[in-house]
VMD Tcl script that draws the C-alpha trace (Angstrom):
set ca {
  {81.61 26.86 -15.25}
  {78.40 25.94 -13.86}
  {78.18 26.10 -9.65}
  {75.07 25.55 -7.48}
  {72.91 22.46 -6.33}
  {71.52 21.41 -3.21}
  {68.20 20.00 -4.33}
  {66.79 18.75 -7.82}
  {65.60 22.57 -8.40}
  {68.97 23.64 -8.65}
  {70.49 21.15 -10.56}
  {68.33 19.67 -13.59}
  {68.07 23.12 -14.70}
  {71.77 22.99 -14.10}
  {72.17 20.29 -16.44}
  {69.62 21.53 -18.54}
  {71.73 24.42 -19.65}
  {74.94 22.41 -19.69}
  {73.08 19.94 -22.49}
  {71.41 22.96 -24.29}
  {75.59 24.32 -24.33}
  {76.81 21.06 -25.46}
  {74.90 20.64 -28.39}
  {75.32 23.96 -30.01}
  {79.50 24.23 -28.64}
  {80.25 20.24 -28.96}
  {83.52 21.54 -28.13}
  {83.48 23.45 -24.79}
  {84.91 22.10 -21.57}
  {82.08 22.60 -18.80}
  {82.93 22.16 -15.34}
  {80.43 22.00 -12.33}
  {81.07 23.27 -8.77}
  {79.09 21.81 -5.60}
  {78.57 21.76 -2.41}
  {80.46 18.21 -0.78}
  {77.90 15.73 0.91}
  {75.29 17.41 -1.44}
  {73.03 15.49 -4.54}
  {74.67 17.34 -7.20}
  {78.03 15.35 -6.28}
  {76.44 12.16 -7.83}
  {73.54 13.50 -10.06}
  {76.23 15.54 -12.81}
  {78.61 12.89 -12.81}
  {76.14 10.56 -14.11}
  {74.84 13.41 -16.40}
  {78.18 13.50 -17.81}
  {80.08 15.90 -16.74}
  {82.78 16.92 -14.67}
  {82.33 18.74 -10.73}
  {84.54 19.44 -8.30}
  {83.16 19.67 -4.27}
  {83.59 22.73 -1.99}
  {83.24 22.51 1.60}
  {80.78 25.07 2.06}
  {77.47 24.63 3.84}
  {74.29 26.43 5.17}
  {73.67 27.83 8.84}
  {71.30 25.72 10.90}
  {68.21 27.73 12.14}
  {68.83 26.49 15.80}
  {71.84 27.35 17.40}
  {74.50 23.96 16.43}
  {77.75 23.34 16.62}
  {77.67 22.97 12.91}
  {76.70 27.19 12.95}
  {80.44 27.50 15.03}
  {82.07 25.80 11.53}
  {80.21 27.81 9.09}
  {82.51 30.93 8.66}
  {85.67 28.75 8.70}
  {84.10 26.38 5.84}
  {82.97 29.53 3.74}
  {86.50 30.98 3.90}
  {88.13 27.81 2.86}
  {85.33 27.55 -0.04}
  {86.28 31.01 -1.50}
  {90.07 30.17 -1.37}
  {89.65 26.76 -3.13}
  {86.53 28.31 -5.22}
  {89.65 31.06 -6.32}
  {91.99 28.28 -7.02}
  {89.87 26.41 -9.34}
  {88.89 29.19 -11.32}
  {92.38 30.33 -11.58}
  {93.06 26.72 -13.34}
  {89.92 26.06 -15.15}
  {89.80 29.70 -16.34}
  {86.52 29.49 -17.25}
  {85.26 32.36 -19.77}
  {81.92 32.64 -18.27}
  {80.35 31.52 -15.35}
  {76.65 30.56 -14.07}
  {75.14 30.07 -10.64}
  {72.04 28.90 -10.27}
  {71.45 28.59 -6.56}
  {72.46 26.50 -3.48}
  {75.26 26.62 -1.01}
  {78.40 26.44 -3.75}
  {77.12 29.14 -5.92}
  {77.84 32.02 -3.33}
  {81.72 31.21 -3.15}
  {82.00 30.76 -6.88}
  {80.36 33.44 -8.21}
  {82.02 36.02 -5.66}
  {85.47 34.73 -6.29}
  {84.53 35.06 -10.32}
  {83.45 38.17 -9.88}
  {86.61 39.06 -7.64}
  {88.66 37.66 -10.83}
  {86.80 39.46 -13.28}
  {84.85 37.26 -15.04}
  {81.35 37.81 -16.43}
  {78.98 35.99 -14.36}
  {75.00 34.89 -14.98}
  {72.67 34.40 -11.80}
  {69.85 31.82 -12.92}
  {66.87 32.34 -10.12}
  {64.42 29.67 -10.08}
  {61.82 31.24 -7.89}
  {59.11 34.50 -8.05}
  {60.80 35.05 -4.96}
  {64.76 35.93 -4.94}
  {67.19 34.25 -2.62}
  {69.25 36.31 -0.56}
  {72.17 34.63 -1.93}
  {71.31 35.38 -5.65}
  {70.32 39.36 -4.61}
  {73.80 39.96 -3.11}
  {75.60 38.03 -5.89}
  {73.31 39.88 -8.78}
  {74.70 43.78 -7.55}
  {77.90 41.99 -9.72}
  {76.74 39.73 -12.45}
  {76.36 41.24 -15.84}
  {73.37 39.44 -16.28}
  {69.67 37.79 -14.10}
  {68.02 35.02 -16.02}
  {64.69 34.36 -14.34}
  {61.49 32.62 -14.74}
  {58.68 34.75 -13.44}
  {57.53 38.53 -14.51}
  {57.81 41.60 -12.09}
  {61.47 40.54 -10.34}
  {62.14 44.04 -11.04}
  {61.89 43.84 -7.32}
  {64.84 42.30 -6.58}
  {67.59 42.92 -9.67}
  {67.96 46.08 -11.78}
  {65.85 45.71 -14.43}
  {68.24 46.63 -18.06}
  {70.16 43.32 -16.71}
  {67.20 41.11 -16.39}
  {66.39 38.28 -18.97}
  {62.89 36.75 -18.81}
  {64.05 33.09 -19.85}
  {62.14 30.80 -17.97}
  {63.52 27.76 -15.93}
  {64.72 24.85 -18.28}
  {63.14 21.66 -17.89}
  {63.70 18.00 -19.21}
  {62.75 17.44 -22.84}
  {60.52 14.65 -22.48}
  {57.42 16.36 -21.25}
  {57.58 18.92 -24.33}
  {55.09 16.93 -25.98}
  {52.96 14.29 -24.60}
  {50.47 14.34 -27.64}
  {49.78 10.20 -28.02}
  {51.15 8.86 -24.56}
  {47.84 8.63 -23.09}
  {47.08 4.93 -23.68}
  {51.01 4.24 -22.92}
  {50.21 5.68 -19.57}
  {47.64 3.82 -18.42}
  {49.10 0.53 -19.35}
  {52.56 1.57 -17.88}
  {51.22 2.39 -14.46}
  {47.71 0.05 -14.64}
  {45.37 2.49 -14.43}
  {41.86 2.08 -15.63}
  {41.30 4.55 -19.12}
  {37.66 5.13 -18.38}
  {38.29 6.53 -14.76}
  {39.53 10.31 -14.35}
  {43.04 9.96 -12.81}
  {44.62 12.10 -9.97}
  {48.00 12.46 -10.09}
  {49.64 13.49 -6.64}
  {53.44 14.69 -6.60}
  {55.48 15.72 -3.47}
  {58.64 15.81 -4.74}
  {61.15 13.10 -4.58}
  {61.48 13.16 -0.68}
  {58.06 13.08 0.06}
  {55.90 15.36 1.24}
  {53.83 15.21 4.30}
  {51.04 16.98 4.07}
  {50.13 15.71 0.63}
  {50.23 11.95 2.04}
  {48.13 12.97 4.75}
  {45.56 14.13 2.74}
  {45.88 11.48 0.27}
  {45.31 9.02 3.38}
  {42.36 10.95 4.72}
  {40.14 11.33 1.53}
  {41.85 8.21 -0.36}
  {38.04 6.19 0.45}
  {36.07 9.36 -0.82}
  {37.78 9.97 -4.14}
  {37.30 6.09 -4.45}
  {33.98 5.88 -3.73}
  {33.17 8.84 -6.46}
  {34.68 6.86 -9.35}
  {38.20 8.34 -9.40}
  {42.05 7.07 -9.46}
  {45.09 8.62 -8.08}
  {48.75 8.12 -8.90}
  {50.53 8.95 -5.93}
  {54.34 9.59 -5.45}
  {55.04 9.63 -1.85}
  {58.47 9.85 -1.74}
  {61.54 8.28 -0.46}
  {60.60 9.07 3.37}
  {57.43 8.06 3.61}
  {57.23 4.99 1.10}
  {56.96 2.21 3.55}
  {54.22 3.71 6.07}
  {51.90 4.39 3.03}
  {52.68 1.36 1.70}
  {51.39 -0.50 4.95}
  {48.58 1.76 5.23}
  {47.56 1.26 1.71}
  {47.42 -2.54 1.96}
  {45.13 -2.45 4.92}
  {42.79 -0.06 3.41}
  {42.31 -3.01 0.36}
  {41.99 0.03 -2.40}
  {42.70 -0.67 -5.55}
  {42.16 2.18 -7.31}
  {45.07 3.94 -5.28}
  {48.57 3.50 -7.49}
  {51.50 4.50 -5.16}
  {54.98 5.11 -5.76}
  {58.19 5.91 -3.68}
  {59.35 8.08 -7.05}
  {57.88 8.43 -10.44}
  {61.06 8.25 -13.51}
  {58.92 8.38 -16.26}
  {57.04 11.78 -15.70}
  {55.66 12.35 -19.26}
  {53.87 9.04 -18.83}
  {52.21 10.60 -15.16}
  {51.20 13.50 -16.66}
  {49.91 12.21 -19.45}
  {47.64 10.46 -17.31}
  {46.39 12.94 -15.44}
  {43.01 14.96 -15.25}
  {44.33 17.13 -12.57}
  {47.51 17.32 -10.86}
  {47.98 18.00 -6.90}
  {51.57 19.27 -6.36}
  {53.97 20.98 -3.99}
  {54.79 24.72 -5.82}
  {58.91 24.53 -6.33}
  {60.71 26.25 -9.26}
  {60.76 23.15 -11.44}
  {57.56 21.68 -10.62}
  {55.85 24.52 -11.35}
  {57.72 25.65 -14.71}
  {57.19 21.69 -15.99}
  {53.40 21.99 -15.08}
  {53.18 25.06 -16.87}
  {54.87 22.77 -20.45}
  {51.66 20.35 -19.48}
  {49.10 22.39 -19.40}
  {46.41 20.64 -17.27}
  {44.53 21.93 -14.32}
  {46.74 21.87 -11.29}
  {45.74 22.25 -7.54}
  {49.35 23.95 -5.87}
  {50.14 22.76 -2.02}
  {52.77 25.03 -0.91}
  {55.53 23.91 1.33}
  {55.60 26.13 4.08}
  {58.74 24.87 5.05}
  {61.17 27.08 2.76}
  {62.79 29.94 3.28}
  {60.45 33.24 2.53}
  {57.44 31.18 1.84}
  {58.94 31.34 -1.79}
  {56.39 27.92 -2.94}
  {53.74 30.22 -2.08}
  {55.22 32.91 -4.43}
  {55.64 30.74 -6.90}
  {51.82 29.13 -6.43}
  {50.14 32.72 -6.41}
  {52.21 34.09 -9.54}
  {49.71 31.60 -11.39}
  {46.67 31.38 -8.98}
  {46.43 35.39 -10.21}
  {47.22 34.66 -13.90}
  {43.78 32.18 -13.07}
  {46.00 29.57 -14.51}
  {46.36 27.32 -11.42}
  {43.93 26.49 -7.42}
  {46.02 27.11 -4.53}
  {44.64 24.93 -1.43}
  {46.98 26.03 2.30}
  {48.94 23.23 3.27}
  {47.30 24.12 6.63}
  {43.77 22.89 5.02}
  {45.03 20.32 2.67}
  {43.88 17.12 4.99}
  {40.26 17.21 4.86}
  {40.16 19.45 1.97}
  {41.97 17.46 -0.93}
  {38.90 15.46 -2.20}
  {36.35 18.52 -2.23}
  {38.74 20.49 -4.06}
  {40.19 17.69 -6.49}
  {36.14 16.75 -6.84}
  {35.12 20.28 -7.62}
  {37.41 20.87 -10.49}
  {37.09 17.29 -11.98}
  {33.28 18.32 -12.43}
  {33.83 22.02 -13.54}
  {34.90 21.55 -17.28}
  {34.70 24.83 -17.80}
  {37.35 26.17 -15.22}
  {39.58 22.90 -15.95}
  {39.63 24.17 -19.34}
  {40.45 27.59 -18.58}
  {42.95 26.78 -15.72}
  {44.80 24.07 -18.36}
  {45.18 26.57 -21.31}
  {45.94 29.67 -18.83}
  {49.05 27.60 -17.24}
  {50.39 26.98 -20.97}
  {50.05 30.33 -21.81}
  {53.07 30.76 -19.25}
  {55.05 28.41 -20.36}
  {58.54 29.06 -21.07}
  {59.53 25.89 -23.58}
  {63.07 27.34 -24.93}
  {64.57 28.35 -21.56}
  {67.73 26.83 -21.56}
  {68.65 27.92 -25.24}
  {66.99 31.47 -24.39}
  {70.31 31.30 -21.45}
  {72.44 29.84 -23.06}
  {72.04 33.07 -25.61}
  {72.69 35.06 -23.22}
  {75.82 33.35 -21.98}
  {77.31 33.90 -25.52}
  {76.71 37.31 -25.71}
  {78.76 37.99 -22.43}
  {81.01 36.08 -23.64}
  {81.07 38.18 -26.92}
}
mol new
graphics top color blue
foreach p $ca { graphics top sphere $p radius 0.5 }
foreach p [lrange $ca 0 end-1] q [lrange $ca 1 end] { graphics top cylinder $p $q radius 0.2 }
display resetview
């Protein structure tokens, strides 16, 4: 049983683990558990596999009425989290973050069955610290988070990723035709996650004339929120060296593109940037709980595998920064083979090891 979600950084590596199971125990029955209302309710059905929805949901920072619900949804969650594991009897069970995996795991753990925390960030959630006093084992993706779990049941897997962008040797010229970008131009590729990002826009707004003017390109993925406003904007500034999109689907083609790469610092992003190994300019999101992006960002800034640029400075900022590195070889070198040194390539068979061996 697999239980977690809430945002794309939960669940790919979610399904990443459930494929990497599949294909060495064809015959296993995996079942997900999510949160109802939530992304993973439509994304691993059309991965494949099977999920059932709990009620449970997060408290609101501002005092809501939705806060007054809270302890009556969790309480229902853990009694039907209990009754599904009592029929599914699953033999092991995973959680790799979000609102569903706290009810799951507990009620596992209440049952007696071996239980795996997956964290995704340098930083550990508070859910994932209370439910790791319990599970037999702490699969994570950064060094050092001796911090948070006892170290003899910490493995250092990495956070899986999709397969595609494992090798993007040859998909160069693909790349440029796919998204009609010029070949003899150095590309920018811009990524804010599939929402959007508004910082990253901003900045992309503010210096999108500059970068122009010096001879470069940018692939931009603004996200779902804030598609139509660029797009307007955009058209009236009459660039055409400016290639936006509300969401990019074929990411080894983007990245094969790119020079350099100007990105928000979540778990996934910044374990898939580490498999491409080009120079990349973190953004934090400020806007997460214990300023975890910047965790993530500085585990690499201080590995000199990665820039970090404050979200507070990004408008105004973007095109010196981008600028700089595009004509420092040198440190785009460095900063490209540095991330890859990091990289983590096997992480979802690397868990899925350790699954069998508490299952024994």
């Amino acid at each position: 049983m697999i239980s977690g979600g809430g945002t794309g950084g939960h669940i790919y590596p979610a399904i990443a683990i459930a494929n990497a199971w599949k294909e060495k125990h064809p015959s296993s029955e995996i079942l997900f558990v999510g949160a109802l209302g939530k992304m993973e309710m439509q994304k691993v059905p059309e991965a494949g596999y099977k999920i059932k929805g709990l009620p449970v949901a997060g408290l609101q920072r501002s005092l809501t009425f939705e806060n007054l619900k809270f302890p009556f949804k969790l309480l229902k969650s853990l009694t039907q989290a209990s009754q599904i594991i009592g029929k599914f009897k699953p033999d092991a069970v995973v959680g790799v973050g979000g609102y569903a995996s706290g009810p799951v795991l507990y009620a596992a753990q209440r049952a007696g069955i071996p239980t795996l925390v997956q964290e995704q960030n340098s930083y550990a959630g508070l859910t994932n610290k209370i439910l790791a006093k319990k599970a037999k084992r702490i699969c994570v993706a950064y060094p050092d988070m001796d911090r948070f779990f006892p170290a003899e049941r910490i493995a250092y897997t990495g956070n899986p990723v999709r397969k595609d962008i494992l090798n993007l040797k040859g998909k160069r010229e693909k790349a440029m035709s796919h998204f009609g970008l010029d070949p003899a131009k150095k590309t920018i590729l811009v990524l804010g996650g599939s929402l959007g990002a508004r910082t990253l826009n901003q900045a992309v707004l503010h210096d999108m004339q500059k970068l122009d003017e010096e001879g470069y390109q940018v692939l931009w993925q603004c996200g779902k929120y804030y598609y139509e406003e660029m797009k307007s904007k955009l058209a009236d500034s009459g660039l055409t060296s400016i290639r936006l999109n509300e969401f990019i689907r074929e990411m080894d083609l983007a990245y094969a593109a790119a020079d350099v790469i100007v990105s928000r610092a979540g778990a996934l992003s910044v374990s898939e940037l580490s498999l491409v190994g080009k120079p990349v300019i973190f953004i934090p999101s400020p806007n997460v709980a214990e300023d975890h992006q910047t965790k993530n960002a500085m585990a690499y800034v201080s590995h000199d595998a990665a820039l970090l640029l404050r979200d507070s400075e990004a408008v105004g900022s973007l095109q010196q920064k981008v600028g700089g590195l595009l004509r420092d070889r040198d440190l785009s070198v460095k900063l490209g083979q540095n991330i890859k040194s990091l990289a983590k390539p096997d992480a979802a068979n690397a868990i899925v090891s350790e699954i069998e061996q508490l299952i024994g």
